[in-house]
RODO-2510 file (C-alpha; in nm, 4 decimals, decimal comma):
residues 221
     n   res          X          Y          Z
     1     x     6,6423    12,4826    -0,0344
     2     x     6,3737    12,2254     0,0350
     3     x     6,2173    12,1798     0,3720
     4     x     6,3944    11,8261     0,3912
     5     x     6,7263    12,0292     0,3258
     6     x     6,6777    12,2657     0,5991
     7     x     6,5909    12,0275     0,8317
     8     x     6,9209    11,8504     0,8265
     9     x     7,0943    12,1262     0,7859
    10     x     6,9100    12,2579     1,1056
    11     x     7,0061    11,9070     1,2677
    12     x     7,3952    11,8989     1,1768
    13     x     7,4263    12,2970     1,2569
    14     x     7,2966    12,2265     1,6217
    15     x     7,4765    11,8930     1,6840
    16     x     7,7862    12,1296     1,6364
    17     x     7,6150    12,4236     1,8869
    18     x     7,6427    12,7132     1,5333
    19     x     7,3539    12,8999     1,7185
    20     x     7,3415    13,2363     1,4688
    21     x     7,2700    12,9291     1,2077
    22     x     7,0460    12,7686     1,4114
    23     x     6,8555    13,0947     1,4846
    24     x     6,8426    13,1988     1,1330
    25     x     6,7384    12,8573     0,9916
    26     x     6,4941    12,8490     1,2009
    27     x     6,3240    13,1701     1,0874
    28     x     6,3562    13,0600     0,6882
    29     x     6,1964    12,6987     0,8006
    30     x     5,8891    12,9278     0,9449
    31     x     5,9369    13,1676     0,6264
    32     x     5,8887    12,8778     0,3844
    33     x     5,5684    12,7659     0,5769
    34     x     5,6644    12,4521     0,7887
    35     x     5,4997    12,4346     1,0866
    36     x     5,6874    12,4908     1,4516
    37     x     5,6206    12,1291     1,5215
    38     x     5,8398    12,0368     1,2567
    39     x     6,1086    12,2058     1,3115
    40     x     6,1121    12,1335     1,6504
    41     x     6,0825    11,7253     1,6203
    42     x     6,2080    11,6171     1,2774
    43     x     6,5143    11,8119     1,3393
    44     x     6,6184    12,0192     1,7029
    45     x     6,4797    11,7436     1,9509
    46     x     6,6825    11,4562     1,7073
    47     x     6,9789    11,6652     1,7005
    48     x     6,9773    11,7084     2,1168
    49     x     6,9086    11,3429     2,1410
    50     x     7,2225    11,2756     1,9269
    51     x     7,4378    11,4924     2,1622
    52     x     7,3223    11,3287     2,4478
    53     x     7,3672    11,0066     2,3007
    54     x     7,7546    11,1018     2,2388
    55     x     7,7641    11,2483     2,5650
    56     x     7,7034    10,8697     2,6819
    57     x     7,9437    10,7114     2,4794
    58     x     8,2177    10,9806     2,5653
    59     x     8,2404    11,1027     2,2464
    60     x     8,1279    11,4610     2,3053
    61     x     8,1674    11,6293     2,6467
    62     x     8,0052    11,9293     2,8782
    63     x     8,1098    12,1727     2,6443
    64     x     7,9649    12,0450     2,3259
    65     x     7,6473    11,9516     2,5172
    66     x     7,6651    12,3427     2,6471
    67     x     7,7082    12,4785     2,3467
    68     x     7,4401    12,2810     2,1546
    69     x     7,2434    12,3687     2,4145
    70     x     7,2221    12,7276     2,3708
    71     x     7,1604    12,6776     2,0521
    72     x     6,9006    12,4714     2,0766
    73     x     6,7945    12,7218     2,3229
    74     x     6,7963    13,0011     2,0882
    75     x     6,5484    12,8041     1,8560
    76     x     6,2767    12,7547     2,1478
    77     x     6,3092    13,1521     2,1836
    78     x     6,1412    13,2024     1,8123
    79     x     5,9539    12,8788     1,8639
    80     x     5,8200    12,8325     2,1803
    81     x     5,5737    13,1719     2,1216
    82     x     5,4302    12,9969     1,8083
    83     x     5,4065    12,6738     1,9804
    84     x     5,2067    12,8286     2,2526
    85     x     4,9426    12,9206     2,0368
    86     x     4,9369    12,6116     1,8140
    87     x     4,8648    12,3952     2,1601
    88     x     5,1475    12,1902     2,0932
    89     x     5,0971    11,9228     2,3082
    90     x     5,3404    11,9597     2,6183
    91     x     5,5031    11,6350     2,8237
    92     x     5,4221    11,8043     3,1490
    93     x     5,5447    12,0712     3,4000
    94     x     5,9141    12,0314     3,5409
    95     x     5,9917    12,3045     3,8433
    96     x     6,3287    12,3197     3,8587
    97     x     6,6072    12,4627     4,1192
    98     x     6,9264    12,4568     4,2710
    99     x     6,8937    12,4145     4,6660
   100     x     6,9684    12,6425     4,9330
   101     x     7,3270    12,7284     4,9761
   102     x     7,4206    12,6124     4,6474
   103     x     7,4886    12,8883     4,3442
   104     x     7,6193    12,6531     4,0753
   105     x     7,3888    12,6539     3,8036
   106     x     7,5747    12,5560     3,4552
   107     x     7,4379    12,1997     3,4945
   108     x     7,0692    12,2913     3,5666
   109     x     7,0745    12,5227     3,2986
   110     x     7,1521    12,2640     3,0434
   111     x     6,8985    11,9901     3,1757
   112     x     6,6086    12,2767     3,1802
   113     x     6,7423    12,3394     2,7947
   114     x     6,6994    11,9507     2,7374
   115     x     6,4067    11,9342     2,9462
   116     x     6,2047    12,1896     2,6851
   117     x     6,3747    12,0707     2,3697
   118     x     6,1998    11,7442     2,5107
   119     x     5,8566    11,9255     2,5593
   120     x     5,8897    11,9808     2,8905
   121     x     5,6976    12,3247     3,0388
   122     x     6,0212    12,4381     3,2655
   123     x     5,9929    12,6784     3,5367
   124     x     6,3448    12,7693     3,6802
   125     x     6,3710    12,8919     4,0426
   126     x     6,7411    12,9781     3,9679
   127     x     6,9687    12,9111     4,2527
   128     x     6,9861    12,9410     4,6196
   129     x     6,6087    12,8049     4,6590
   130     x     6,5163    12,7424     5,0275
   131     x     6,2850    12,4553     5,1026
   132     x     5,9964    12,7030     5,1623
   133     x     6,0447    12,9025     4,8479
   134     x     5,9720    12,5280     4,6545
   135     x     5,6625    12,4715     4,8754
   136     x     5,5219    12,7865     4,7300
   137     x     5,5872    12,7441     4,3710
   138     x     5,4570    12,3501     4,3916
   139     x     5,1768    12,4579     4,5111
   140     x     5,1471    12,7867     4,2455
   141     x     5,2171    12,5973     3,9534
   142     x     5,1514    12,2066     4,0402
   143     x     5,4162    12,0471     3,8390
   144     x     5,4538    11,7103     3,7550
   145     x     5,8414    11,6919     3,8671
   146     x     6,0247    11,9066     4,0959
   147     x     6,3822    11,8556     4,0337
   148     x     6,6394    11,9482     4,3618
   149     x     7,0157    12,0472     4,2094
   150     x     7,3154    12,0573     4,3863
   151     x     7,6792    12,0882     4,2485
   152     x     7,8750    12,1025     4,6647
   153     x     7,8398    11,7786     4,8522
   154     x     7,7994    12,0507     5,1694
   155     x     7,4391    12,1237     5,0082
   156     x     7,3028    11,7942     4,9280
   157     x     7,1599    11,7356     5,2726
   158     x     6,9396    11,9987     5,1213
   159     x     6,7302    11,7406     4,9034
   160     x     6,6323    11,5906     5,2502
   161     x     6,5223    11,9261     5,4181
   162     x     6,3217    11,9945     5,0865
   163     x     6,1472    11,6303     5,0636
   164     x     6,0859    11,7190     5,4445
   165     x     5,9307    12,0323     5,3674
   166     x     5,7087    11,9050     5,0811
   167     x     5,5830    11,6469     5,3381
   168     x     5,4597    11,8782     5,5976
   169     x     5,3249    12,1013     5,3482
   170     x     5,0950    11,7715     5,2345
   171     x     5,2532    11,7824     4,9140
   172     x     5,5230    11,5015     4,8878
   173     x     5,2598    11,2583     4,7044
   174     x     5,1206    11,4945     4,4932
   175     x     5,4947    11,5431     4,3203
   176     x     5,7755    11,3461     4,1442
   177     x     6,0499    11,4397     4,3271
   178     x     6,4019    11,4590     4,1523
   179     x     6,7203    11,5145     4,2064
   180     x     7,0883    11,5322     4,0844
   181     x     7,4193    11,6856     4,0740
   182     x     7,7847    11,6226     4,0425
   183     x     7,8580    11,4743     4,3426
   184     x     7,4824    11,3130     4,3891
   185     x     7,4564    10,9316     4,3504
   186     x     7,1650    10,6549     4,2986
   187     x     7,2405    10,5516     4,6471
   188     x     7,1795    10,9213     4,8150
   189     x     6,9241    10,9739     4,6229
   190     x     6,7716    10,6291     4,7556
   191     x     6,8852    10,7370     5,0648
   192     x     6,6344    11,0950     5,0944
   193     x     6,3673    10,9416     4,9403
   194     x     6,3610    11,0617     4,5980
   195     x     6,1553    10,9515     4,3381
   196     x     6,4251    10,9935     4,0695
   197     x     6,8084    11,0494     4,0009
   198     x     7,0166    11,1257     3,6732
   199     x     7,4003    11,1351     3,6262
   200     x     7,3242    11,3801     3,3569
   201     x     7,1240    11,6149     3,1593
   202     x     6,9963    11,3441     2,8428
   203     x     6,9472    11,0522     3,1341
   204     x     6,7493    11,3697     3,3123
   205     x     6,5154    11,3481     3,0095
   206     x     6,4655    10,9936     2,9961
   207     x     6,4261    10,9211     3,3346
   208     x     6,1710    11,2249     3,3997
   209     x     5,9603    11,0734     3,0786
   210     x     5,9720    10,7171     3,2592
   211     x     5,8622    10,8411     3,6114
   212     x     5,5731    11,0051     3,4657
   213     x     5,4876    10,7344     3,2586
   214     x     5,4711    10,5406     3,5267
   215     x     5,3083    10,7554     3,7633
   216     x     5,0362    10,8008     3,4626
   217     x     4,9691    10,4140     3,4175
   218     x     4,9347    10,3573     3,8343
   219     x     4,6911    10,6527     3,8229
   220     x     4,4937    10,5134     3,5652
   221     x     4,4652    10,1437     3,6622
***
């Protein structure tokens, strides 16, 4: 098999979520000598893009996305090691959680999945994350993004109490602040003052990419 080969085969097998083939084509790829890098953007990244993309047009739904998630995710567990030491060049740091009160976590499981297959450095506080327990890990691990999840419209007041937090803390500027959810809209996100909302997982991506972009270019002028 040539590397060109395995690479689409490596694409179609994760469009579909086959994870075991995923996994092991991604251990001949480094067997044969390509590089981590390649693996991980001429083929896995594509391949996640192209799910999302159907995702948008309605051809594929939460369960295909899930499932070519994980293995997607799978891949990043033999890769991400190897990228570490090859300094692949990272998009920035994205601290992730689902807010206090709140212990749905399917959909913040697949955007952190997206997130790294994006190059995204995720940190995951899991679920039930009080606004104080976010204060601490900003200021640990000063990410880029902090993303805010909720899945019950009961918790979403939440994302206001956290924003609230990171501004007595002195840390609201210093952070793009995200959030999203099932029941979450543009207009309550507006409405808290956050930097950033997605309807899903691939807009989660592009949207995180553009706020930092921008944030990047205002810094810099």
């Amino acid at each position: 098999m040539s590397p060109e080969e395995l690479l689409q085969q490596l694409y179609d097998r994760t469009l579909v979520g086959n994870a075991p083939a995923v996994a092991e084509l991604t251990r001949t790829g480094l067997e044969m000598g390509m590089t981590p890098a390649s693996l991980l953007y001429d083929a896995l990244i594509p391949s996640l893009e192209e799910v999302g993309a159907r995702f948008e047009r309605g051809d594929f739904f939460v369960p295909e996305m899930l499932i070519a998630g994980r293995a997607m995710s799978g891949a990043l567990t033999i890769l991400r090691p190897l990228l570490a030491e090859t300094g692949a060049q990272m998009v920035g740091t994205f601290l992730m959680g689902t807010v206090k009160g709140d212990v749905h976590d399917i959909g913040k499981n697949l955007v952190n999945i997206m997130l790294e297959g994006a190059g995204f450095h995720v940190i995951d506080l899991g679920v039930q994350v009080a606004p104080e327990k976010f204060v601490a890990a900003i200021e640990e691990h000063q990410p880029d993004i902090v993303g805010f999840s909720a899945f019950l419209t009961t918790t979403m007041p939440m994302f206001k109490a956290n924003i609230n937090a990171l501004q007595k803390a002195g840390l609201r500027d210093s952070v793009i602040v995200m959030v999203g959810g099932a029941p979450v809209t543009q207009e309550y996100a507006d409405a808290v003052g956050a930097d950033g909302y997605a309807s899903d997982a691939s807009q989660t991506v592009k949207r995180a990419k553009d706020l930092m972009n921008k944030r990047r270019a205002a810094v810099s002028v």
